[in-house]
C-alpha positions in Angstrom: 111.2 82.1 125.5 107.7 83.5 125.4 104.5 81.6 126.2 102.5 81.2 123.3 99.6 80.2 125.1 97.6 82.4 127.4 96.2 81.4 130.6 92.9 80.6 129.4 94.4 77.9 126.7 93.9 80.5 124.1 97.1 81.2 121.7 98.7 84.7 121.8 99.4 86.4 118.4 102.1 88.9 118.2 103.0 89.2 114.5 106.7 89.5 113.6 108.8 92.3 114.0 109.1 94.5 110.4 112.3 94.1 109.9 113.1 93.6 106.1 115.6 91.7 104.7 118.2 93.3 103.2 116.7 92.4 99.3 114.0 93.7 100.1 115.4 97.2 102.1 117.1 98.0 99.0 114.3 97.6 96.1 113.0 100.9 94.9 109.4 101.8 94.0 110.7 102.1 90.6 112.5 99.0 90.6 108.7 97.6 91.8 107.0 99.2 89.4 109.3 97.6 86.3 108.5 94.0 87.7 105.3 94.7 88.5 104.9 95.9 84.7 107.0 92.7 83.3 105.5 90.2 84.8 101.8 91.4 83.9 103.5 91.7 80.3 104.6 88.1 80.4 101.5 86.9 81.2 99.6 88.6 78.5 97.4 91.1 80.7 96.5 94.3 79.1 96.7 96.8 81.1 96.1 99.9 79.0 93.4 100.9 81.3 95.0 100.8 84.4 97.3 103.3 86.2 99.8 101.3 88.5 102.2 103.6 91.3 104.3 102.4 93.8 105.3 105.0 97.0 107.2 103.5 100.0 106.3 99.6 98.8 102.8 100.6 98.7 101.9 99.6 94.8 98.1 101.8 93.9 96.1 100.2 90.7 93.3 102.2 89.5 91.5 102.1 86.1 89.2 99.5 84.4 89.8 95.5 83.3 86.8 93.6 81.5 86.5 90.7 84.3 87.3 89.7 87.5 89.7 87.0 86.6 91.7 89.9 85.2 91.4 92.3 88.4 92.5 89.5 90.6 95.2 88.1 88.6 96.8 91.8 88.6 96.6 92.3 91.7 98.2 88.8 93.0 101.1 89.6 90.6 101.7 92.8 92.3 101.5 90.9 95.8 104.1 88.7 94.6 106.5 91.2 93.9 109.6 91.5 96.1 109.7 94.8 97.9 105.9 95.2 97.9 104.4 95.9 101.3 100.7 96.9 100.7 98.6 96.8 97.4 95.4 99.1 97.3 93.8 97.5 94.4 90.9 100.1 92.8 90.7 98.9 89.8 86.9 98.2 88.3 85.4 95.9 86.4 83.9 97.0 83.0 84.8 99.0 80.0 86.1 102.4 80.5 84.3 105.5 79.8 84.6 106.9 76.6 86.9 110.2 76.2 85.7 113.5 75.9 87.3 115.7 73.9 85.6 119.5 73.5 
């Protein structure tokens, strides 16, 4: 058995190996993406603004939401999601710009 402790009393970190469990081996980015999608539609957040991809685990939100409650509570629910091994949240606060059309 490793010593956790180092000479000078302080504890030595080595995070766990990467090994994923065989649920989570198996989960496609698409698979990700549907949850991801359901469960923000179960809990009532709009998000009409916001672009959300998933490649290798790795879900990417970018657009707009009008608070900070909102931005946080979208990205926690894609943290939760089984299979998910990185989120790069980019979304913004604030209304969206308007279209241009010409």
């Amino acid at each position: 058995m490793a010593r956790p402790f180092l000479d000078d009393g302080r504890i030595e970190f080595r995070p766990r190996e990467q090994a994923a469990s065989p649920l989570r081996a198996r989960r496609s980015d698409r698979r990700i993406q549907e949850d991801l999608r359901g469960r923000l539609a179960r809990a009532g957040i709009d998000t009409g603004q916001v672009a959300i991809t998933v490649a290798d685990g790795a879900v990417r939100l970018v657009g707009s939401v009008p608070s900070r409650r909102t931005r946080q509570a979208i990205e926690e629910a894609a943290v939760r999601c089984t299979g998910v091994r990185h989120v790069e949240n980019r979304i913004r606060i604030g209304r969206a710009p308007p279209a241009r059309y010409g």
